[in-house]
C-alpha atoms as a printed R data frame, in Angstrom:
    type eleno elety resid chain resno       x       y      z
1   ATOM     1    CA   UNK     A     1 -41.107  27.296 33.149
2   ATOM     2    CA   UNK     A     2 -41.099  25.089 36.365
3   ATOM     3    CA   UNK     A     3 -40.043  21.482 36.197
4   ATOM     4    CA   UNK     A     4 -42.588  18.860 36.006
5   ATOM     5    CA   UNK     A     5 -43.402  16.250 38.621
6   ATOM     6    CA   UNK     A     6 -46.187  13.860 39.666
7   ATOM     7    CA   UNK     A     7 -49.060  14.548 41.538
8   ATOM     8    CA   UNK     A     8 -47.966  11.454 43.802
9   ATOM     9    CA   UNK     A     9 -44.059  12.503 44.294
10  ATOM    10    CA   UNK     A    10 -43.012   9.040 44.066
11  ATOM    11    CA   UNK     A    11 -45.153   7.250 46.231
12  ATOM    12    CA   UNK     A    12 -45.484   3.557 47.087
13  ATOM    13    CA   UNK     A    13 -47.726   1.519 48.882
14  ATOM    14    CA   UNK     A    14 -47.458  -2.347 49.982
15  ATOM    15    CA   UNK     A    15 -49.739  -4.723 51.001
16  ATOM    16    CA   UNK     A    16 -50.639  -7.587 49.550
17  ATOM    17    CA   UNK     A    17 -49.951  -6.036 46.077
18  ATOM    18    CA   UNK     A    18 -47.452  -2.913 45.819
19  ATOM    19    CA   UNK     A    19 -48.163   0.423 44.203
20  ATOM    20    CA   UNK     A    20 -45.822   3.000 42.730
21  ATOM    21    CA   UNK     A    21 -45.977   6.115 41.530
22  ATOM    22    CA   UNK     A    22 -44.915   5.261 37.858
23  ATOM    23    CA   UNK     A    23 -43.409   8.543 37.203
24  ATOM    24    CA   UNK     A    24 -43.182  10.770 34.547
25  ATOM    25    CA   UNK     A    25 -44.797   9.902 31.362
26  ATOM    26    CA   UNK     A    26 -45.078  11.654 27.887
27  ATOM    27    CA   UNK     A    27 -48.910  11.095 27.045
28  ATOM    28    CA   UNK     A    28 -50.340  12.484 23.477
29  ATOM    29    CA   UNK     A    29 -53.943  12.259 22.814
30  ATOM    30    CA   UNK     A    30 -54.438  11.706 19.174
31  ATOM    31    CA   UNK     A    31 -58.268  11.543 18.112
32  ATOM    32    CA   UNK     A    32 -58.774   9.953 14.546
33  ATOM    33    CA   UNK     A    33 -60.645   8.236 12.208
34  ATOM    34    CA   UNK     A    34 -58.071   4.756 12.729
35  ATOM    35    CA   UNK     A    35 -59.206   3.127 10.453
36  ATOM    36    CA   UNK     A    36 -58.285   6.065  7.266
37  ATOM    37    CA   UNK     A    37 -55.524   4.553  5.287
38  ATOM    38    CA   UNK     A    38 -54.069   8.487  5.390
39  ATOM    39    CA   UNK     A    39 -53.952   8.428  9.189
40  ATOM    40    CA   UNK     A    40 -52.346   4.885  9.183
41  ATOM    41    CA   UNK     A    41 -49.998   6.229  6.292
42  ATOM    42    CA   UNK     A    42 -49.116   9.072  8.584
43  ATOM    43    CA   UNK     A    43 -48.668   7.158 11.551
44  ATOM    44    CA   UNK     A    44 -46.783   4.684 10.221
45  ATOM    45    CA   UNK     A    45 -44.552   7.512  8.560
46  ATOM    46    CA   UNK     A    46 -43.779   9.076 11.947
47  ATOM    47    CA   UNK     A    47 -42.697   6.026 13.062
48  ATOM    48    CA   UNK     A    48 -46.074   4.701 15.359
49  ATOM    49    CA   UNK     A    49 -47.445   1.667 15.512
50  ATOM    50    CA   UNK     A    50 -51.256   1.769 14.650
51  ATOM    51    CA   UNK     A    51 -52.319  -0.924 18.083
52  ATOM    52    CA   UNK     A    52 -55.481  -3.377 17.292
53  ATOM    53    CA   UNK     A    53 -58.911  -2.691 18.973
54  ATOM    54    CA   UNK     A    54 -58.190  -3.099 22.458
55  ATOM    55    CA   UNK     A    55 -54.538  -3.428 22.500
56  ATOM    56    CA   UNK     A    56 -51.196  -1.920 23.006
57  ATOM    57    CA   UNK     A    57 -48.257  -1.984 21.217
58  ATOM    58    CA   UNK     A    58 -44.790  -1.099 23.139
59  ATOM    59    CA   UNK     A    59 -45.091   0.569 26.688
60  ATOM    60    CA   UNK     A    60 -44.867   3.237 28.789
61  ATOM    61    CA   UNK     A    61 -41.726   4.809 26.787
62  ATOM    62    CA   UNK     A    62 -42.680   3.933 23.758
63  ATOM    63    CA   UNK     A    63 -45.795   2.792 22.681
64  ATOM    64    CA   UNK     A    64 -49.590   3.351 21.743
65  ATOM    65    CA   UNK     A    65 -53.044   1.968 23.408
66  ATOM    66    CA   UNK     A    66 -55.902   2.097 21.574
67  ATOM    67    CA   UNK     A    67 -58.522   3.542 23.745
68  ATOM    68    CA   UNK     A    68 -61.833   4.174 21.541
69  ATOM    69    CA   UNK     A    69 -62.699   3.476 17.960
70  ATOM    70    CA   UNK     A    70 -61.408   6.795 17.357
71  ATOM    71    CA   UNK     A    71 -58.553   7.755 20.283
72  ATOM    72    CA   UNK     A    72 -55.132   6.464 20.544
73  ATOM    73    CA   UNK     A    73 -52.520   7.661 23.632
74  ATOM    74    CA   UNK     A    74 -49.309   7.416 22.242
75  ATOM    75    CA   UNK     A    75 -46.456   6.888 25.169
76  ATOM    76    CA   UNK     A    76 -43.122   8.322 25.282
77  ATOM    77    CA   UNK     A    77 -40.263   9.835 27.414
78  ATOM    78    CA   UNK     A    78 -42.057  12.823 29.204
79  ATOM    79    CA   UNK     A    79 -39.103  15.102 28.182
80  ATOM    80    CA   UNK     A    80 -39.711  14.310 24.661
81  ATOM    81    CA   UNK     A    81 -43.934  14.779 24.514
82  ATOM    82    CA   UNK     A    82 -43.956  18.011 23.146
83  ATOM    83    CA   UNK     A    83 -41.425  16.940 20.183
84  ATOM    84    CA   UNK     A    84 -43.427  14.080 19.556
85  ATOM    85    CA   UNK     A    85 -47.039  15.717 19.377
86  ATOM    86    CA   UNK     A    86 -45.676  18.150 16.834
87  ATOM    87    CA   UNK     A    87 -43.936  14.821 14.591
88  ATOM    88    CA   UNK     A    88 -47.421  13.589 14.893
89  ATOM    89    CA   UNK     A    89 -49.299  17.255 13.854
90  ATOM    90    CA   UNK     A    90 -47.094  17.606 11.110
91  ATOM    91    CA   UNK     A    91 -47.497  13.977  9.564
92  ATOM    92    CA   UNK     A    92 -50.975  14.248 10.425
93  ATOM    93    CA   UNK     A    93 -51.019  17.559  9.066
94  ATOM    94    CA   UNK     A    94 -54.288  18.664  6.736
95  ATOM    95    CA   UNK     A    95 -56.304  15.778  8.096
96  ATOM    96    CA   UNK     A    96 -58.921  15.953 10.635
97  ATOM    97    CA   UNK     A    97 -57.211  14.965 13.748
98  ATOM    98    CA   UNK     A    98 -56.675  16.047 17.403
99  ATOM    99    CA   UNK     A    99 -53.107  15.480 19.036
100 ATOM   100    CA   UNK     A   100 -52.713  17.019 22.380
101 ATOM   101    CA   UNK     A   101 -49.928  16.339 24.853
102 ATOM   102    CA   UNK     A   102 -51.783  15.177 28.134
103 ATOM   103    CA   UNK     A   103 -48.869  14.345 30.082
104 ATOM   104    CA   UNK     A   104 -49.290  16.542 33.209
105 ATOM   105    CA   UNK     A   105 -52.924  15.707 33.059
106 ATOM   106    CA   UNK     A   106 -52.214  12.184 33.826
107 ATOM   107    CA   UNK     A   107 -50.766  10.238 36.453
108 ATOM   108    CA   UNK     A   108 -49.810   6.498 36.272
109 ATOM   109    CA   UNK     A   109 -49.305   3.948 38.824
110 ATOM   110    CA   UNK     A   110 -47.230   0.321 38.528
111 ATOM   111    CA   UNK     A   111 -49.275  -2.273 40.451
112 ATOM   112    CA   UNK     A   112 -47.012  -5.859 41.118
113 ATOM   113    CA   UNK     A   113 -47.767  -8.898 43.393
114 ATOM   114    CA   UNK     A   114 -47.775 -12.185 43.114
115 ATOM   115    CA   UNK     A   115 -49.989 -14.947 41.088
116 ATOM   116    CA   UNK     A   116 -53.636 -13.428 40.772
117 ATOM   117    CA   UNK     A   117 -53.340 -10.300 43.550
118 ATOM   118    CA   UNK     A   118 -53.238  -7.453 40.671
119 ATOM   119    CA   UNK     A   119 -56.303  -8.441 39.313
120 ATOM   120    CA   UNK     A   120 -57.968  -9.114 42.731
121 ATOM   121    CA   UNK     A   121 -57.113  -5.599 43.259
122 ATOM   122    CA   UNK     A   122 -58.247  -4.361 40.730
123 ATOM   123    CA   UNK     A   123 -61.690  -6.545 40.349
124 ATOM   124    CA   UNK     A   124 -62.462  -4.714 44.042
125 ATOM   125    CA   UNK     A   125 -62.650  -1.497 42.201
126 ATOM   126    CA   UNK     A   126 -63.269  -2.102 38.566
127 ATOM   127    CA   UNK     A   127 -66.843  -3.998 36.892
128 ATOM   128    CA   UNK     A   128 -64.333  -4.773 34.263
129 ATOM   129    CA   UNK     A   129 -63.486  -8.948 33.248
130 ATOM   130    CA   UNK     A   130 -60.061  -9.417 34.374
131 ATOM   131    CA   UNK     A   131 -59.984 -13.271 34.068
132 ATOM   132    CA   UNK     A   132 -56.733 -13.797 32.205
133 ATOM   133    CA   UNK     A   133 -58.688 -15.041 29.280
134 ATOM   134    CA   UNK     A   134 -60.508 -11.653 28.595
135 ATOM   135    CA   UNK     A   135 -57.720  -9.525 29.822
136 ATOM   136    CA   UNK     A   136 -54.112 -11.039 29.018
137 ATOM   137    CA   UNK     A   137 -50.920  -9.153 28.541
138 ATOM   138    CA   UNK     A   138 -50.911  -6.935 25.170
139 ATOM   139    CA   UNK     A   139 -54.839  -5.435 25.848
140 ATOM   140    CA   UNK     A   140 -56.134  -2.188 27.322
141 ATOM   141    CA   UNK     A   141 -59.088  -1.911 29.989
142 ATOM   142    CA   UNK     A   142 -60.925   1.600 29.646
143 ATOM   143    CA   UNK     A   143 -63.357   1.469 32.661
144 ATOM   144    CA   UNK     A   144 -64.317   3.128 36.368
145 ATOM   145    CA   UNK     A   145 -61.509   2.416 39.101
146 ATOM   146    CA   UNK     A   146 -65.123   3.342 42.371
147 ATOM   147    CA   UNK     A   147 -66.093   6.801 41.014
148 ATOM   148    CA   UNK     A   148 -63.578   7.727 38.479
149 ATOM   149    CA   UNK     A   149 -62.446   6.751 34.992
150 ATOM   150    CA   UNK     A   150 -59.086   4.964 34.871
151 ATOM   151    CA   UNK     A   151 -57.101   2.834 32.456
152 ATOM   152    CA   UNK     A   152 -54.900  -0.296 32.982
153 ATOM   153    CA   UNK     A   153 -53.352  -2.905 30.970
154 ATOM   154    CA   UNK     A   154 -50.954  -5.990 32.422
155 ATOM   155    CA   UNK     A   155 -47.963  -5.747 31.379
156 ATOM   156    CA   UNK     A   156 -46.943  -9.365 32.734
157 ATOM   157    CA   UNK     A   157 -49.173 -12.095 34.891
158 ATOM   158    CA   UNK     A   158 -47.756  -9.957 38.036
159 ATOM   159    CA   UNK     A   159 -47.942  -6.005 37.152
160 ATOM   160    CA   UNK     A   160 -50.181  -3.801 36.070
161 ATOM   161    CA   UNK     A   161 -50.056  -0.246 34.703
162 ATOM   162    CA   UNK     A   162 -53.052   1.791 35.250
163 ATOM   163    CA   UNK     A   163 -53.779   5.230 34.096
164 ATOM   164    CA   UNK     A   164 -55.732   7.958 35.683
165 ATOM   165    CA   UNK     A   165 -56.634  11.971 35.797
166 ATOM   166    CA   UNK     A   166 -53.781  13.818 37.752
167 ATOM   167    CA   UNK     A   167 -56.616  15.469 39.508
168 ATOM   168    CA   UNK     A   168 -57.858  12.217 41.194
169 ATOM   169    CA   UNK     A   169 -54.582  10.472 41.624
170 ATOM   170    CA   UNK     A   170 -54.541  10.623 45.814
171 ATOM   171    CA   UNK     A   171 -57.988   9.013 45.689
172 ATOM   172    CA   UNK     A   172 -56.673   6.321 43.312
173 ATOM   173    CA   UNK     A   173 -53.430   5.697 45.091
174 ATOM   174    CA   UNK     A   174 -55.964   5.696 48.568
175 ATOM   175    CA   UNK     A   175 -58.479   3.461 47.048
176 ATOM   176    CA   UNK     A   176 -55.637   1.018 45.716
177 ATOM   177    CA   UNK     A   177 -53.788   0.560 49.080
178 ATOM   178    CA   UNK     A   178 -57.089  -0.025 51.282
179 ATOM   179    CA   UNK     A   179 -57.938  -2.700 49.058
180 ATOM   180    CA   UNK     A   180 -54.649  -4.220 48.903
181 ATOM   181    CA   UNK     A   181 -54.344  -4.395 52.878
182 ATOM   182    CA   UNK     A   182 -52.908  -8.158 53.783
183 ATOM   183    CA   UNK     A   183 -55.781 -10.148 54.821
184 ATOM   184    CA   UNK     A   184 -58.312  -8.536 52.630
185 ATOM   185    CA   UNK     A   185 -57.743 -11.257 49.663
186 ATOM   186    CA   UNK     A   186 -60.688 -12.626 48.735
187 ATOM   187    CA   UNK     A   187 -59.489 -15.550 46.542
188 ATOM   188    CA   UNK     A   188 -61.624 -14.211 43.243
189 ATOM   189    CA   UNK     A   189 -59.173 -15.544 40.680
């Protein structure tokens, strides 16, 4: 089977804010009913944290983000994603789940800069709240980077880690840097 790599082969971008590819990341959709005390037993029992609404526990290699009512991504090492969705099947096994390792379906960018230019950059793409108050370190955005569904959480006051379809990860990475050129700052935050 041929190795894995990203869509974006390690690319970076600089501007105002900088962008890197993130990497490899191991990425398992698990659809549930979150709030069944057998799916938190289960979890808990393969050693996952069950995140609140909205928020992430851990990060990118090891964690979970709570994306919907009923949808967690759970992060790991990419090398170990396919040993980790079948701990999850089997703990979750004979309830009515979904777990699905989406790791070369996804690609991930790291977005740094300094004071309020991450969430400048992203408020030029996003209709998303990203005043620190609504958005702090420790909760997930699910929303529309232009024309395309995307992902992102801070993980500190300067960086960012955004998640997006593999498929549309040039457009992302060329959306990001045009609004990140120096002198485009518009002071929003």
């Amino acid at each position: 089977m041929p190795e894995s790599v990203t869509p974006l082969d390690g690319a970076t971008c600089s501007g105002f804010v900088t962008i890197k590819d993130a990497g490899l990341v191991g990425m398992i959709l698990l659809r549930a009913e979150l709030d069944d005390a057998d799916v938190v037993s289960a979890l808990d029992g393969a050693g996952f944290a069950l995140p609140g609404a909205g928020e992430l526990v851990g990060g990118l290699g090891n964690g979970a983000l709570w994306m919907s009512p009923d949808e967690l991504m759970v992060l790991c090492a990419h090398d170990a994603a396919e040993a980790t969705a079948a701990t999850l099947a089997e703990a979750l096994g004979g309830l009515h789940v979904l777990v699905a390792n989406v790791s070369d379906a996804r690609a991930v960018f790291r977005l740094s800069g300094e004071g309020p230019a991450v969430r400048e950059v992203l408020a030029k793409l996003s209709p998303a709240d990203l005043r620190q108050a609504v958005l702090p370190p420790g909760r997930v955005r699910r929303t529309r980077l232009a024309q395309v569904p995307a992902a992102f959480w801070f993980a500190s006051d300067n960086e960012a880690v955004l998640i997006c379809f593999r498929s549309v990860a040039g457009y992302v990475l060329d959306l990001l840097s045009r609004v990140s050129t120096p002198g485009s700052e518009v002071g929003h935050f």
